[in-house]
C-alpha positions in Angstrom: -0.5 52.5 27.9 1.1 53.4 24.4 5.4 53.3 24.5 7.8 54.6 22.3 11.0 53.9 23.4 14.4 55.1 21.3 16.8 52.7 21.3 20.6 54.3 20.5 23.6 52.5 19.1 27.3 53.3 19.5 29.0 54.4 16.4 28.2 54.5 12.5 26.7 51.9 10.3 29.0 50.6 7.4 27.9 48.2 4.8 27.5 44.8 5.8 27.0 45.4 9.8 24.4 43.2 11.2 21.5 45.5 12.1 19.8 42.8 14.2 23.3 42.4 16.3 23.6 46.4 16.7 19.7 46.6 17.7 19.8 43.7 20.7 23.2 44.8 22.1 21.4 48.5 23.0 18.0 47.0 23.4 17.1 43.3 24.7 13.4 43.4 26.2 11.3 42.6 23.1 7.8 41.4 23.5 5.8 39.8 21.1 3.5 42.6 19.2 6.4 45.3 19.8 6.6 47.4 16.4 10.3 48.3 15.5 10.4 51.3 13.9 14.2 51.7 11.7 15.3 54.8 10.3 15.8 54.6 6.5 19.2 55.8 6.6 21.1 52.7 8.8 19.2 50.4 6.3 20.4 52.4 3.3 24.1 51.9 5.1 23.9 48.5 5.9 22.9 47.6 2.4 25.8 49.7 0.1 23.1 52.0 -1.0 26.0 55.1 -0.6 27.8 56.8 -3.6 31.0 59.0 -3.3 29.8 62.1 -6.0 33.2 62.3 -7.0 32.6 59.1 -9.4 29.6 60.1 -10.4 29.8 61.3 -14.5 27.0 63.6 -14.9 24.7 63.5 -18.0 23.8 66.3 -20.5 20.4 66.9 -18.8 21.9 66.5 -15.1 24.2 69.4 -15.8 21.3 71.3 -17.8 19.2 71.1 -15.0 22.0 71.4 -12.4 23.1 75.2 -14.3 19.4 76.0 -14.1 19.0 75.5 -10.8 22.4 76.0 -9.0 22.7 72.2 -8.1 26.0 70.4 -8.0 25.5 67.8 -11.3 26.8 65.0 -9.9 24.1 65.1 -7.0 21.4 65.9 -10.1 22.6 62.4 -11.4 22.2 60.4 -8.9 18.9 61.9 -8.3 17.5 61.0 -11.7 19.3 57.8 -11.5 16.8 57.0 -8.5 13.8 58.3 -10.3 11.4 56.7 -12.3 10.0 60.1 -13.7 10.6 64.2 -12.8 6.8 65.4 -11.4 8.4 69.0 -10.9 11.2 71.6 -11.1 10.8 74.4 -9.6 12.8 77.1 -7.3 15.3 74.9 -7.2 13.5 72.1 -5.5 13.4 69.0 -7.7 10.2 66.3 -7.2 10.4 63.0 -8.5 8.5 59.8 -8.6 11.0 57.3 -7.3 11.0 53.1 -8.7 9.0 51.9 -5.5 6.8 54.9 -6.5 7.2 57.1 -4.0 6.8 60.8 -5.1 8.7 63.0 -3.2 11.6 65.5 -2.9 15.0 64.7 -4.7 13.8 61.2 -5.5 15.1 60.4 -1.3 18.7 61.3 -2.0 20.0 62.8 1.1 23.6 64.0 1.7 22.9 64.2 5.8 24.5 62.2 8.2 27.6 61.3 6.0 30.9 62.1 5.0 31.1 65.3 3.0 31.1 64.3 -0.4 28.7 61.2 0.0 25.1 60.7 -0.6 22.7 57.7 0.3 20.0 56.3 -1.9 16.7 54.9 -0.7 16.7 50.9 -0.2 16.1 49.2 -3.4 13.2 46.9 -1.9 12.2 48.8 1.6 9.7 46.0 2.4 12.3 43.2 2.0 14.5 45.0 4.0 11.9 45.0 6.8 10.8 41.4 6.5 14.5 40.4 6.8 14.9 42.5 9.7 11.7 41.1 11.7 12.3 37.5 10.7 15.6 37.5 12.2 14.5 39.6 15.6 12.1 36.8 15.7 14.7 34.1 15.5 17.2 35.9 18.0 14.4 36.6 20.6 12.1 33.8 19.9 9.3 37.1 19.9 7.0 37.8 17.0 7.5 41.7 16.0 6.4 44.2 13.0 8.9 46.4 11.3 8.4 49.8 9.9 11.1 51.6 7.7 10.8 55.3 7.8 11.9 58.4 6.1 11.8 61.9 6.2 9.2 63.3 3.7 7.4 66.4 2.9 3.9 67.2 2.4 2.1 68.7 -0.3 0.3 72.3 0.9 1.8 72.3 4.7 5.2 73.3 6.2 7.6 71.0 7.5 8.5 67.1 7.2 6.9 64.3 8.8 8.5 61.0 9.2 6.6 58.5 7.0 6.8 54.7 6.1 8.4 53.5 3.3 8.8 49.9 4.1 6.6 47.1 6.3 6.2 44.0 7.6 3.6 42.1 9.5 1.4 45.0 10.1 -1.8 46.0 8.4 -0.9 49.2 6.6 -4.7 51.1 6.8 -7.4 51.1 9.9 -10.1 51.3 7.5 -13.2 52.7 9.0 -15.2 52.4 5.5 -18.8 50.4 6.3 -18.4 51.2 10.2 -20.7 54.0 11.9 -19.5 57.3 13.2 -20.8 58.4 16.7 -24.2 59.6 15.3 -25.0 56.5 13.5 -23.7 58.0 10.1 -22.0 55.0 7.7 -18.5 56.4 7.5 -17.8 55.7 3.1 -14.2 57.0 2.3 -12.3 57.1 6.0 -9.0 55.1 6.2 -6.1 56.3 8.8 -2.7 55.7 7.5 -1.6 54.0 10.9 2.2 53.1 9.8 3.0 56.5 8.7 1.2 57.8 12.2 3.5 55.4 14.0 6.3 56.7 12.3 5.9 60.1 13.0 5.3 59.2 16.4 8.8 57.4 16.8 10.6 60.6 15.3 9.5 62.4 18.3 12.1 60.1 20.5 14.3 59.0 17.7 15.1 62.6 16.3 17.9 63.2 13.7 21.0 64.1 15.8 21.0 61.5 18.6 22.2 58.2 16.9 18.9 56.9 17.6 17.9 54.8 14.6 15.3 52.3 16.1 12.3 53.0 18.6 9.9 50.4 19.7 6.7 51.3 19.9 4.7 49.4 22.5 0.7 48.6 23.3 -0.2 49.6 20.2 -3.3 47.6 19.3 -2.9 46.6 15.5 -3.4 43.5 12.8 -0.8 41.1 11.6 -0.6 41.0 7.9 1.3 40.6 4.7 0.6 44.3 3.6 3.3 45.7 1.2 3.7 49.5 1.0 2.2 49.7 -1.9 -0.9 49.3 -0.3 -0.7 53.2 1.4 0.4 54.6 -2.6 -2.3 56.4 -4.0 -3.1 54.8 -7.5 -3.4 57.3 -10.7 -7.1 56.8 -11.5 -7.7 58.4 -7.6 -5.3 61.0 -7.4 -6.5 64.3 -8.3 -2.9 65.8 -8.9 -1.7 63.9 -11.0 
């Protein structure tokens, strides 16, 4: 039977805490084949990825767009800072494409769970950041594990956010179907379930955002090892219709 257990920690996360240490002192019982799923905001923490506003020196076009759109400029900065290009602008809600090319809202910035006054980036290299985490889990526990960032995202055409990957390791990223039959015989040409961001909105059901809960383990869930990068699950140009 499928688990997701949330695992809490005491206290913050400040740069430089060993996440591996903070993890096995709430939760010890790993089994090879669990799945650690880690919030995106303890890795962005751990890793410096914070910026006080207050040093931040806002360019022409940060405070252009920041007067347009009622935005403090500073927080417009570091937003463009993060993105690779701007996809949108509009009612205030700013849509970028971000370096690991991610597209969504405020290119990840997020001033929650912080100091007043502070902001956190996404991880430069999400995917390093998980391999890290899992080789070292591996070398405490002596147990083989995958590791899932996962963030907070939108979606295009539908209310609300989900919680979606943004950074693997040893898990396949897509059950593709494509070649196999449906029920009815039928070839089945185009399906592929995007299994780490279904796994990631599963955790968020235990992990939520207010209970210092930024790990769950998700348990019995039948899946590949593999080298996958998160790139794999970003749809390329020539195949999106939108852009």
């Amino acid at each position: 039977m499928l688990e997701i257990i949330p695992v809490c920690i005491k206290g913050n996360i400040v740069q430089g805490d060993d996440l591996v240490e903070k993890f096995s002192s709430s939760f010890k019982e790993i089994r090879d084949g669990d799945i650690i799923i880690i919030a995106q905001k303890i890795i962005s923490k751990q890793e410096g990825k914070i910026i006080e506003l207050a040093k931040v020196i806002p360019s022409i076009l940060s405070l252009g767009i920041a007067a347009q759109y009622n935005k403090d400029p500073k927080l417009v900065e570091v937003i463009l800072s993060e993105a690779k290009r701007i996809v949108r602008l509009e009612s205030g809600i700013i849509i970028t494409e971000t370096h690991h090319g991610f597209v969504c809202a405020n290119s990840g910035v997020d001033e929650s769970n912080l100091p007043t006054g502070f902001a956190s980036m996404l991880p430069e290299n999400p995917d390093l950041s998980a391999s890290e985490f899992a080789k070292k889990i591996s070398t405490k526990s002596g147990k083989k594990v995958a590791v899932i960032i996962s963030d907070t995202f939108g979606r295009p055409f539908r209310e609300g956010q989900t919680n979606v990957a943004i950074g693997v390791s040893g898990i396949k990223v897509l059950d593709d179907y494509e070649g196999k039959s449906d029920t009815f015989g039928r070839t089945l040409r185009v399906t592929k379930i995007a299994q780490i961001d279904e796994l990631c909105g599963a955790a968020e059901l235990v992990m939520k955002k207010l209970k210092n809960c930024p790990f769950a383990i998700i348990r019995n869930f039948d899946y590949q090892w593999s080298d996958d990068k998160i790139q794999t699950i970003i749809r390329s140009k020539q195949t999106d219709l939108f852009r």
